[in-house]
C-alpha positions, 0 to 999 in steps of 0.5 A: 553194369554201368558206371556212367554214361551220356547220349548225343544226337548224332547227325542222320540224313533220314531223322535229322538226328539219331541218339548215340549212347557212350558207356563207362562199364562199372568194374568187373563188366566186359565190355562185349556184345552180350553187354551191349545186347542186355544195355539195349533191351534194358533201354527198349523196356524202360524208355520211348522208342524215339529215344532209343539209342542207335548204337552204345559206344562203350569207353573207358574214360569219359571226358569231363568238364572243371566241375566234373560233369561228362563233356557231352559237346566234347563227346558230340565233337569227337562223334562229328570228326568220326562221320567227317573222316568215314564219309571223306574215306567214302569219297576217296574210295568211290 
């Protein structure tokens, strides 16, 4: 199912943090819910609950470093820009 992935800690006003996982699907695998569904009871069987990701972002490509390692602070900075450009929407809006 999954050809590669990394988790982050995505900033959350209640935990200080929540994990967020990003996934590249091995070939062949749709990238849908059902997908998503299986990928989170798989992770609820095999891992504690603290760890447990919130939400599974599936990606076609991974940033990665010069020695071929996902980019995970670049994946993290990309993740602070989404919440910074949501909660500036938010502000407008209100």
């Amino acid at each position: 199912l999954v050809q590669m992935s990394c988790v982050i800690g995505v900033p959350d006003p209640y935990k200080m943090q929540k994990v967020k996982a990003f996934v590249k699907l091995a070939a062949g695998v749709p990238a849908n819910e059902e997908t998503k569904q299986t990928l989170m009871a798989y992770c609820k069987k095999n891992i504690a609950k603290y760890a447990m990701p919130y939400d599974i972002e599936f990606r076609e490509d991974m940033p990665k470093t010069l020695v071929g390692k996902v980019a995970y602070r670049e994946l993290e900075e990309q993740e602070l820009q989404k919440i910074k450009a949501a909660e500036e929407k938010e502000t407008v809006t209100q």
